[in-house]
Every structure is written in structure tokens, then in C-alpha cells.
N, C-alpha and C positions, 0 to 999 in steps of 0.2 A: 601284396594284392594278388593272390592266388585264385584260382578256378576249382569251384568244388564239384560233383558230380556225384548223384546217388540215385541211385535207384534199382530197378529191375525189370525184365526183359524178357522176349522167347528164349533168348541162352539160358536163362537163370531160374524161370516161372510157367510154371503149365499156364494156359488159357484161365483153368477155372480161380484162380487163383489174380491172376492180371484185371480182368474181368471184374473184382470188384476190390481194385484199387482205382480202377479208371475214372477219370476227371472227365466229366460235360464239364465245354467251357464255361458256363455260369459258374461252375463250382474254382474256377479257377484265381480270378482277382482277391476272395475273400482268403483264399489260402494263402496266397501271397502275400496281402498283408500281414495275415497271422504268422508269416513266414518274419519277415522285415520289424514290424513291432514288437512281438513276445519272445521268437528265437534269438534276437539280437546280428541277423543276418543285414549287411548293406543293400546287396542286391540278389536279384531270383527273377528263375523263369522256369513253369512247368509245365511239359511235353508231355504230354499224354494220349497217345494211339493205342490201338487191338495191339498191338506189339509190345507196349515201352512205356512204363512212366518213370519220367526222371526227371528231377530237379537237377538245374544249372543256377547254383550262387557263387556268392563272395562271402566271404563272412569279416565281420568287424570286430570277432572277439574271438577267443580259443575253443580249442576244443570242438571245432568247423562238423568233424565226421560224425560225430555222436550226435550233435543238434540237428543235421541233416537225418538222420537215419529215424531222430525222433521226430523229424516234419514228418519225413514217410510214413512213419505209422500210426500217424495221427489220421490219415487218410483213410485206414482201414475203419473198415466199419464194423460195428459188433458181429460176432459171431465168425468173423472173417479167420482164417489161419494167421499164422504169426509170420511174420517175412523174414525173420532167419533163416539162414542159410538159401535166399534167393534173391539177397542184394547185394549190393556191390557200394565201393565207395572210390572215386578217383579225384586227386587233386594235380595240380599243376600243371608239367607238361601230358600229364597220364588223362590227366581232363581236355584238356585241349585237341588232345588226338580223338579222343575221345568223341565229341564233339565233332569235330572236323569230318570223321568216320560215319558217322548218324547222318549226318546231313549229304555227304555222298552215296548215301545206299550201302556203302562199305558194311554197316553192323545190320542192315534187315534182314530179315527173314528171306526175301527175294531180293536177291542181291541185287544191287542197280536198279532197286525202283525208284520211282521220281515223284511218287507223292510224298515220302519224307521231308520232301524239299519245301511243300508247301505247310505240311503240317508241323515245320519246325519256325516259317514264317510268319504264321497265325497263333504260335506259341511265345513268337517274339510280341508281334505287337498287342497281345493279352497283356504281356509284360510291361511295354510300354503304356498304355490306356492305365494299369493299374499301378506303374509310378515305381516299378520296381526296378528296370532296366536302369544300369546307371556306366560310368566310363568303361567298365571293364565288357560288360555284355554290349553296351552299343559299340564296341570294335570286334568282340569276338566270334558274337552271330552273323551279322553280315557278310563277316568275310569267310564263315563257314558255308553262309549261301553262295559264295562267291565261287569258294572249290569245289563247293557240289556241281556247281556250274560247268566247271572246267575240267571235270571227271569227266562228268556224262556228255564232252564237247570231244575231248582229246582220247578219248579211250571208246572200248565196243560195249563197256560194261554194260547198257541199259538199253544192250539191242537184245532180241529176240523175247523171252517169257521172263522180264526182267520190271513187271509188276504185279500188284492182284486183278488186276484186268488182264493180264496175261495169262496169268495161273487160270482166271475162272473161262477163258477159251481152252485152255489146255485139258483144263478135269472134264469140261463137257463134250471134249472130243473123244476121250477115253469111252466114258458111257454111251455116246449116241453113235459116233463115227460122222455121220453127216449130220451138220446142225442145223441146214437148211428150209427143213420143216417145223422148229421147234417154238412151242409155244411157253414165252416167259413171262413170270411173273414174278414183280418186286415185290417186298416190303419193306417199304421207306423211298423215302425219294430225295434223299440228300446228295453232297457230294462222293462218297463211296460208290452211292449205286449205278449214279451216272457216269464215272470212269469206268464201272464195268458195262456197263451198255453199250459204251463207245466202242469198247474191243469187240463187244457179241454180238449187236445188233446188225453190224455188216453184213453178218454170219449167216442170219437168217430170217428170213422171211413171215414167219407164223408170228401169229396173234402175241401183243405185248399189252398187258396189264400192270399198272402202275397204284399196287395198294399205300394208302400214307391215309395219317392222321389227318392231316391237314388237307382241305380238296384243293385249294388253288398249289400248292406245291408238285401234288398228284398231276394236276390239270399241265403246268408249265410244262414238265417230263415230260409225260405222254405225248403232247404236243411237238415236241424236238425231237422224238423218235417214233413218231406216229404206232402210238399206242394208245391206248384209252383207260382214264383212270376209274379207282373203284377204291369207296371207302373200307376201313379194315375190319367193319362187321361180315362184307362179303368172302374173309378173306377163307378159310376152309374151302368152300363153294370153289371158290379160283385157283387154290392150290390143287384141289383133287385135278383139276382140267390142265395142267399146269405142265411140261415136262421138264423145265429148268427154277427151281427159282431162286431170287436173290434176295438176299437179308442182309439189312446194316441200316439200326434204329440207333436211335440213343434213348431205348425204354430200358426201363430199370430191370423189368421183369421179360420172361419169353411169351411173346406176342402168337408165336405158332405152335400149340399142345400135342399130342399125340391124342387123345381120346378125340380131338374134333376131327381129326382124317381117317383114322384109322378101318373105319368102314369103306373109306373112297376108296383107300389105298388098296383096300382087298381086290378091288372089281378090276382092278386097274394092267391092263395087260402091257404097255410100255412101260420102263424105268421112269421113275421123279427122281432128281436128281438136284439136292437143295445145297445152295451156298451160304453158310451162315457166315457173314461176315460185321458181324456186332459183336462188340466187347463193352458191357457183358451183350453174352449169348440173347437173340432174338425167337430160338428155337430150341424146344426141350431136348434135349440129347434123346431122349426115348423114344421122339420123332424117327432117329435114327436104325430103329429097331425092327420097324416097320416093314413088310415085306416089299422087297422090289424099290426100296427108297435106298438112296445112295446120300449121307449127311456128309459134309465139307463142314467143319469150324476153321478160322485163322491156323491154326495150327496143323491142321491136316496139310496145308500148303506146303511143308516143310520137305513134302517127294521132290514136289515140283521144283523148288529151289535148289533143292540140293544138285539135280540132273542139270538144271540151269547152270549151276555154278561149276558144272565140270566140263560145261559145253564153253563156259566163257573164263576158264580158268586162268589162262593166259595174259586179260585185261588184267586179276585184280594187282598183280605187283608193279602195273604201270598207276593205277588208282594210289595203290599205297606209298608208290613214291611219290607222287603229288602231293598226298597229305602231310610226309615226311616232311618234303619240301615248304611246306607248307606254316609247320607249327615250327620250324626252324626259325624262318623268315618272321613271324609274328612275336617267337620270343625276343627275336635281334632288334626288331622295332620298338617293342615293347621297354626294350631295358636303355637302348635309345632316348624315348622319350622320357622314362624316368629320369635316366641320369642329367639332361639339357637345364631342367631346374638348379640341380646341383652343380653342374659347373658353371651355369651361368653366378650362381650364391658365389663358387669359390672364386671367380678371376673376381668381384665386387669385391671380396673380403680383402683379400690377397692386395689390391691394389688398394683399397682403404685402409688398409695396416702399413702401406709404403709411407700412403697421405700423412697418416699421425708420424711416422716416422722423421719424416722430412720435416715435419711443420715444427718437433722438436730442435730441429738443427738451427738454431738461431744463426750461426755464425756462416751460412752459403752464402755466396752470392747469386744474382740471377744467373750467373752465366753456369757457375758450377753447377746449380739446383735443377736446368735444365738437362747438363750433362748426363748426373746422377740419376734425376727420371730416367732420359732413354738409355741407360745401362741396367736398371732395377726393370723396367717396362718390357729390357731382351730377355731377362732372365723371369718374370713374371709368365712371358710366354712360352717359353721354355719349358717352364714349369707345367704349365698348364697342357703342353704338345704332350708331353710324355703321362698324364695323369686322364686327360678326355679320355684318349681310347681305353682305356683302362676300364674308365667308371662306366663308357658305354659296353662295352661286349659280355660285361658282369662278372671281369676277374678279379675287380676290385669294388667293395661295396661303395656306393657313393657317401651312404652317411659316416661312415667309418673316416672316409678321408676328410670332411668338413670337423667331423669328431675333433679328430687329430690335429687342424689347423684352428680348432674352436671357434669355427661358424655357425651359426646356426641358419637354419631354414626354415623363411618365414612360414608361415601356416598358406599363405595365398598360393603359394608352391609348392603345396604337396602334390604326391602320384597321382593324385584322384582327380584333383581340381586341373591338375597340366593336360591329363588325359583328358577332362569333360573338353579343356578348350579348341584340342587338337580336330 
């Protein structure tokens, strides 16, 4: 009952490319059933940020990496490139770490950031709702929230430009120097855009416009950072007046064109300076082209990280001992609870094979038959001292040894069903 892992990532995938593998969560329950029903998968969970989409299963049948790789690219949509050569596939302990890493900040883009944390929790319970979480992932994900926890507790990793609310005061410092007077404008009003307001808004004082689809969404935000909202027809109009602004939709297409600014952008004697943080992209790259316009996608983040990651270079081998520590301890548990089924089968067998034995002996008396017990009953235990640590630390397979004594183990005690009850 192994841990599978596939996908791809900023290590492995430009933006444009990530960008239109990414899952809105609607899209996510029905895939996961097509996961579980037609791939022949037990269990799945998929994680899908501007960063990362990867599937975390079990599989119930062979062949686990090829049937993963062909969920993945079921995902792609026509016309999309082919994801050879920018995915990946880990099983076991190689997944687990794996895993454990994502959910510390360990594998992002901006090392030690802390919304992985929440968007691998809201990947879990998609999972849950949609019936696919089962023993393996209800142990394995919580307790990767668990070390993510105790990274970003016990170590420095997630101080200083150590998220995208960090980066996006970092890049605006670069362009403005003082941000004090800058006038921002959103597009979108979800949770992306309000972790970066949280880090800017401190920052400065000028006019905040809050563009979104939706008014009362608009209306909420603006309200909590005293800005004022503005439907996305006004949005051109707002950007040109704009000296910051921030993007992160979950629209399909790019919401901000170049031919609708590119007149403003002429007259315009201050820097714009625009964050695109949608995947896909909320703003045409050509946007980018524009005179005196400074474009950021997810991926330009990667200065910022990098410099981060050499100012906190010293955290990350106390992080990776933790994780070390970490998937050590889970597989020691793990083979634990497997093996407790089977030896509980074997000390049953073992002493049920004494019962028929003795019950043959017509000729004991009570006194001997007692005797006999507790001599068979020392060496039963005996037996069993020198054979538990064995089956639990995984140097010896547990079925192999019930094999050998021809036990069997009931079906109500399998890995899966010991693990749900644990």
C-alpha cells in the first residue's frame, strides 16, 4: 500500500504550460472520480496551484506510474503541449518525502511560504467531500500538515520574503522605492489577492480599487482594507490611474489586453507596475511590452526566491532533517500497524494448532495437559518475542511468515481496513 505521486511543477514547467493544466476546484471532485472508477486507482488527491499540479494516490492495481501519468494528461486540454519531459513520477518513500516537502515550503518557488500549507488542506478536504481520501492519505496528509507546522515553528525558513505577499512588496520596492503613495488596483478579489494586500497595504496609503466579477466580493475587500470597489468593465479606466496592480482570477482567459491601455500607458509619466498572479495568466504578456509597464507572472518570482533562499540558506537542512525525521518515523508506524494484524493472526494460529494438538492426545491427564500447556504457551511466546520485532521494523515480511506457518489472514484484517480503524 504505497504512495504514488505525479505530476509537474516550476522545477519541471514554464508558466505557460502549468497554466493550462491547472484545476479550478469544481474541476476537481469529477476528476477524481474518473481517477478511482476508470483508472482503477483506491485513493487520490489533487493539488493544483500557479506552482504545482500533482496527484497524490494509491493505486489497487499495477502498473500505478503509467495510469498516473495518463490521469495527468487527461487533464490537458486540446491544443495544450504534451507534458513529456516536464513530469515526474514518485512512489514510496520518494513520495512521502515528497509530500512532506510541498507541504513545508521545502519544494515552492519561495521557499518557506505558508500558503502551500493551506492549499494542500483544501486539496485534502476536495478529497474528502469527493470520497476519495481513504487509510493511506487520511494518515499521510495530516501529518504532512503537521511538519509543515513544525518547519515553519522550529526553523527561520518562513521569516523574511518567504511568500507571494512577500515577493509582491519586494518587486514594488524595487520599481517605486517608496510605496507610500501608491495607488493599487486589484483584479480579483479572492484569497491570493488578499494575502498580498495584507503584506502592501501597510505599505501605503494611496487609493485601493478592488476590480471583481462578482460586486459583493469586491465590496467585502474593499471594506477590510478600506478601498472601494469597481466592476471589471471599469477595469482599463483603473488600471491606466493605477501604479501597482494585482491579478489572480480563476478566468480562463486574460481579463487585462494590451490594446485597451496602451494609449493610457503612453501619457503615463510614473511606472505601472503589474502582478500577474493567475494561472492561467489574468494578463496578456503583451501587456508586458508596453512602455514604462513593469509585468511580474508567477514565475518572474523566481529573483526573489532565489535571493531569499541564500539569505535563509542555513534553515533549509534543519527543515530537511525534520522531514527526514519525519518519513522515517511514519514508515516505522506504518509497518507497525501493518504487521499488529499479523501477528495478532499468528500468536491465534500458533496457539490454535497447540489446541488441536493436545485435544489429539487422548491419553493426558489433567495434571500433565496443564503442565504441557504452560511449556508450549513459554515457547509459543518465545516464539512470537523473536518473530514481532521482525515483522514490525519490515526485515521480515509479515505475510511471508503466516505463509510459512499456513495462516491465513482474515480479509477483516487487511492494511487498509487496520489502518481505516486506527
Amino acid at each position: 500500500m504505497e504512495l504514488i505521486v505525479a505530476g509537474l511543477s516550476h522545477h519541471t514547467a514554464p508558466v505557460e504550460l502549468r497554466e493550462r493544466i491547472a484545476q479550478p476546484p469544481e474541476r476537481v471532485p469529477p476528476a477524481l472520480d474518473r481517477l478511482v472508477k476508470t483508472l482503477g486507482f483506491a485513493e487520490g488527491l489533487l493539488l493544483s496551484t500557479c506552482n504545482r499540479t500533482e496527484l497524490y494516490a494509491r493505486s489497487s492495481v499495477s502498473g500505478s506510474d503509467h495510469r498516473a501519468l495518463e490521469f495527468l494528461d487527461s487533464l490537458r486540454p486540446a491544443g495544450a503541449p504534451p507534458l513529456e519531459g516536464h513530469v515526474y513520477v514518485r512512489q514510496g518513500d520518494d513520495a512521502l518525502r515528497h509530500l512532506f516537502r510541498v507541504a513545508s515550503g521545502l519544494d515552492s518557488m519561495v521557499v518557506g511560504e505558508v500558503e502551500i500549507a493551506r492549499q494542500m488542506s483544501d486539496a485534502y478536504t476536495l478529497a474528502c467531500q469527493a470520497g476519495t481520501a481513504g487509510a493511506l492519505l487520511n494518515r499521510a496528509v495530516p501529518r504532512a500538515l503537521q511538519i509543515g507546522k513544525r518547519v515553519r515553528t522550529e526553523t527561520a525558513l518562513a521569516r523574511g520574503v518567504s511568500s507571494v505577499a512577500g515577493a509582491v512588496v519586494a518587486l514594488g520596492e524595487r520599481v517605486f522605492r517608496d510605496l507610500s503613495n501608491c495607488h493599487v488596483v486589484t483584479i480579483g478579489a479572492g484569497e491570493t489577492v488578499e494575502t498580498a494586500l495584507r503584506a502592501l497595504r501597510p505599505r501605503t496609503t494611496g487609493r485601493l480599487v478592488i476590480c471583481n466579477r462578482t460586486a459583493a466580493r469586491a465590496e467585502a475587500l474593499a471594506l477590510k482594507f478600506n478601498g472601494q470597489p469597481a466592476p471589471l468593465s471599469d477595469l482599463p479606466r483603473r488600471v491606466a490611474e493605477a501604479d501597482i496592480v494585482i491579478a489572480a482570477t480563476a478566468a480562463t482567459e486574460p481579463l487585462l489586453r494590451a490594446a485597451e491601455i496602451v494609449e493610457a500607458t503612453r501619457r503615463r509619466e510614473r511606472p505601472l507596475m503589474i502582478l500577474d498572479l493567475g494561472v492561467p495568466r489574468d494578463v496578456e504578456p503583451a501587456v508586458g511590452r508596453l512602455d514604462n509597464v513593469y509585468l511580474h507572472d508567477v514565475d518572474d518570482l523566481r529573483a526573489i526566491t532565489d535571493r531569499s533562499i541564500e539569505q535563509r540558506s542555513q534553515e533549509i537542512p534543519k527543515a530537511e532533517a525534520i522531514v527526514a525525521m519525519a518519513v522515517t518515523e511514519f514508515r516505522r508506524r506504518r509497518q507497525q500497524m501493518e504487521a499488529e494484524p499479523a501477528i495478532k493472526a499468528l500468536l491465534d494460529g500458533m496457539l490454535r494448532t497447540r489446541g488441536e494438538v493436545l485435544d489429539h492426545e487422548k491419553n493426558l491427564t489433567p495434571e500433565t495437559r496443564e503442565a504441557v500447556e504452560r511449556a508450549t504457551g513459554r515457547l509459543v511466546d518465545r516464539l512470537l518475542r523473536r518473530l514481532a520485532p521482525r515483522m514490525k521494523d519490515g526485515s521480515t515480511n509479515p505475510r511471508q511468515i503466516l505463509d510459512a506457518f499456513g495462516i491465513e489472514l482474515a480479509s477483516a484484517d487487511t492494511d487498509e481496513d487496520h489502518e481505516e480503524k486506527a
